[in-house]
GUKE-645474 format. One record per residue (C-alpha): residue number from 1; x, y, z. Coordinates in steps of 0.1 Angstrom, whole numbers, plus 5000, padded with zeros to 4 digits. Layout:
BEGIN
@num=NUM	c1=X	c2=Y	c3=Z
...
END
This chain:
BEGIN
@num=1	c1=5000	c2=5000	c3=5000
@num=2	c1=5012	c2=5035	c3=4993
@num=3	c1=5011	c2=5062	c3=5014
@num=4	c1=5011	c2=5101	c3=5009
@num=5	c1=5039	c2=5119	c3=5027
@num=6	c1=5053	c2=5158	c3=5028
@num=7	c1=5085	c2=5152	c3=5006
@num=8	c1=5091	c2=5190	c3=5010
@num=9	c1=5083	c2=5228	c3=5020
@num=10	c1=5093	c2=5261	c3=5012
@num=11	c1=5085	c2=5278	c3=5047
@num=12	c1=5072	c2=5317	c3=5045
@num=13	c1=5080	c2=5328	c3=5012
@num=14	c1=5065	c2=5361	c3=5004
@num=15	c1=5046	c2=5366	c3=4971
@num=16	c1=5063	c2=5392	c3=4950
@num=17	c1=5036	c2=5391	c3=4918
@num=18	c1=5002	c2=5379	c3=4909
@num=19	c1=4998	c2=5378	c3=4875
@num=20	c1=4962	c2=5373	c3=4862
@num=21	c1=4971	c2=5370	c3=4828
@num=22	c1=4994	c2=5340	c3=4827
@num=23	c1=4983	c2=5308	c3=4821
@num=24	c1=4982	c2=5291	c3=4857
@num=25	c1=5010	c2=5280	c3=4876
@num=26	c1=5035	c2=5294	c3=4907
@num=27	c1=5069	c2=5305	c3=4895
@num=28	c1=5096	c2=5298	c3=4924
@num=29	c1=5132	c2=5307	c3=4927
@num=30	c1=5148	c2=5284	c3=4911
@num=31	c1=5175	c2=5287	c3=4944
@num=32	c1=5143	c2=5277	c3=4967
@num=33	c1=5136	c2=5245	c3=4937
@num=34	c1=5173	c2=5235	c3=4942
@num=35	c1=5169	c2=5239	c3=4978
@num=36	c1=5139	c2=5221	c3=4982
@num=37	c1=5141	c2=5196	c3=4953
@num=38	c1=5107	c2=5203	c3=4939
@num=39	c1=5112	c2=5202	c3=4903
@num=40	c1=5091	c2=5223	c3=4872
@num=41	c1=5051	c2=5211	c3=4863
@num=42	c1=5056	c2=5192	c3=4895
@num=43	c1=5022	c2=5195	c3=4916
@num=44	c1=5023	c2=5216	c3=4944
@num=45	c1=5000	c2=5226	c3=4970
@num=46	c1=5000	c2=5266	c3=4980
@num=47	c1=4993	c2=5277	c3=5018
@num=48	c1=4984	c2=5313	c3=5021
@num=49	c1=4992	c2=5323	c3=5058
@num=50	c1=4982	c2=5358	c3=5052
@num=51	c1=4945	c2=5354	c3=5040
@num=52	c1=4936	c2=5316	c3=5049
@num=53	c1=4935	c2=5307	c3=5008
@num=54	c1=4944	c2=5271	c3=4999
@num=55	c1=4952	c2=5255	c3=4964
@num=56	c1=4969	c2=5236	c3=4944
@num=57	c1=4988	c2=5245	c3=4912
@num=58	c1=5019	c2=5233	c3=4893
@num=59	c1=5050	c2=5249	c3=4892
@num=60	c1=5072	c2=5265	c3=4864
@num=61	c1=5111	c2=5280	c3=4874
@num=62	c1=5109	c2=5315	c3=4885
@num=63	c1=5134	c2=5346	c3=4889
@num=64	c1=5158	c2=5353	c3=4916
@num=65	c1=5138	c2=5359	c3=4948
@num=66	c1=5108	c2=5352	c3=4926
@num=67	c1=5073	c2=5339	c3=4942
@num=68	c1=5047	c2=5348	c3=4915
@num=69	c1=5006	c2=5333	c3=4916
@num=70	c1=4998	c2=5332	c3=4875
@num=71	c1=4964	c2=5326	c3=4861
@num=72	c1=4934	c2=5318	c3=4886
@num=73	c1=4958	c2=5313	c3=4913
@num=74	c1=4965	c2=5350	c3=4908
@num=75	c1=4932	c2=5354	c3=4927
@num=76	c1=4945	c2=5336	c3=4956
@num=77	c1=4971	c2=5362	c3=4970
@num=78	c1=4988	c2=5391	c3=4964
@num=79	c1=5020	c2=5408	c3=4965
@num=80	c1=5033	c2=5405	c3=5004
@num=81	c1=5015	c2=5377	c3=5013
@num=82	c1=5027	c2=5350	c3=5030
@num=83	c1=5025	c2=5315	c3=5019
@num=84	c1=5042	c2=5279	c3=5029
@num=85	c1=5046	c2=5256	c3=4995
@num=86	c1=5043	c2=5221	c3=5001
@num=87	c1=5049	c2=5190	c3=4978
@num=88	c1=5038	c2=5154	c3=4984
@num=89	c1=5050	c2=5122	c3=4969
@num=90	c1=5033	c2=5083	c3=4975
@num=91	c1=5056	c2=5064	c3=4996
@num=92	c1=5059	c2=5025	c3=5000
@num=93	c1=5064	c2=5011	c3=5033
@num=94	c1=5104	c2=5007	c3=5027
@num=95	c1=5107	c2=5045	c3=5021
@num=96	c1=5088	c2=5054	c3=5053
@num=97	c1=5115	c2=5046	c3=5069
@num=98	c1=5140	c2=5067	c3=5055
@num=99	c1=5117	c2=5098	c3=5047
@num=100	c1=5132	c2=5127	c3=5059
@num=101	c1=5113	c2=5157	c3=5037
@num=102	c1=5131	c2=5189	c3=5030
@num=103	c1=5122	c2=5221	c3=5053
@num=104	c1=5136	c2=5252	c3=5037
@num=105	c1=5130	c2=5285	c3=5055
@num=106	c1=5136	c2=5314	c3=5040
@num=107	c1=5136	c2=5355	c3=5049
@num=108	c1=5117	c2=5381	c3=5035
@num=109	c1=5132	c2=5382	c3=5003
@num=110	c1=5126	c2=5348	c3=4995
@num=111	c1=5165	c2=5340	c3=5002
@num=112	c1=5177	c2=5307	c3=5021
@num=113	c1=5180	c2=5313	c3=5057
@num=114	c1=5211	c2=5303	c3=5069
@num=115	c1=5206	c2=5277	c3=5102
END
C-alpha cells in the first residue's frame, strides 16, 4: 500500500507578483527548487498564511527571489502575502522509513535562511 507523505516545504515565502494573465501556475526561485528539490510542472500545494486561501497549482522555474501566483491562482494572493509551498510524493512502506522531507526556511526576500 502506498502512502502520501510531505517530501518537501518552502517555509514563508513572500509573494512578489500575481499575475492574472498568465496561464496558471506558481513560478519559484529556482535557488528555493534546488533547495527544496521540487522540480518544474511538479504539483504543488499553495498555503496562504496571510488570508487563509488554499490550492493547488503546478510549478514552472521562476526569477531570483521570485514567488509569482499566474492565472486563477492569481486570485488567491497578492503581492506580500505569506504563503508555505508544500509537495507530496506516494511512499511505500520501505521509504517510510527513511523519509526525511526537506524544510527550507527562508527571509523576506525569498532567500535561504542560513541555520
Amino acid at each position: 500500500m502506498l502512502r502520501q507523505f510531505l517530501l518537501a516545504k518552502i517555509h514563508r515565502a513572500t509573494i512578489t507578483d500575481a499575475n492574472l494573465n498568465y496561464e496558471g501556475n506558481i513560478a519559484i526561485c529556482p535557488d528555493l527548487l534546488k533547495a527544496s528539490g521540487i522540480l518544474p510542472f511538479e504539483k504543488v500545494d499553495v498555503y496562504n498564511i496571510t488570508n487563509g486561501e488554499r490550492f493547488a497549482t503546478y510549478v514552472i522555474k521562476g526569477q531570483k527571489g521570485e514567488i509569482c501566483l499566474n492565472g486563477a491562482a492569481a486570485h488567491k494572493g497578492k503581492p506580500g502575502d505569506k504563503v508555505i509551498i508544500a509537495c507530496y510524493g506516494y511512499l511505500c512502506a520501505e521509504e517510510i522509513a527513511t523519509l526525511k522531507p526537506r524544510i527550507v526556511l527562508v527571509n523576506e526576500r525569498n532567500e535561504l535562511k542560513m541555520s
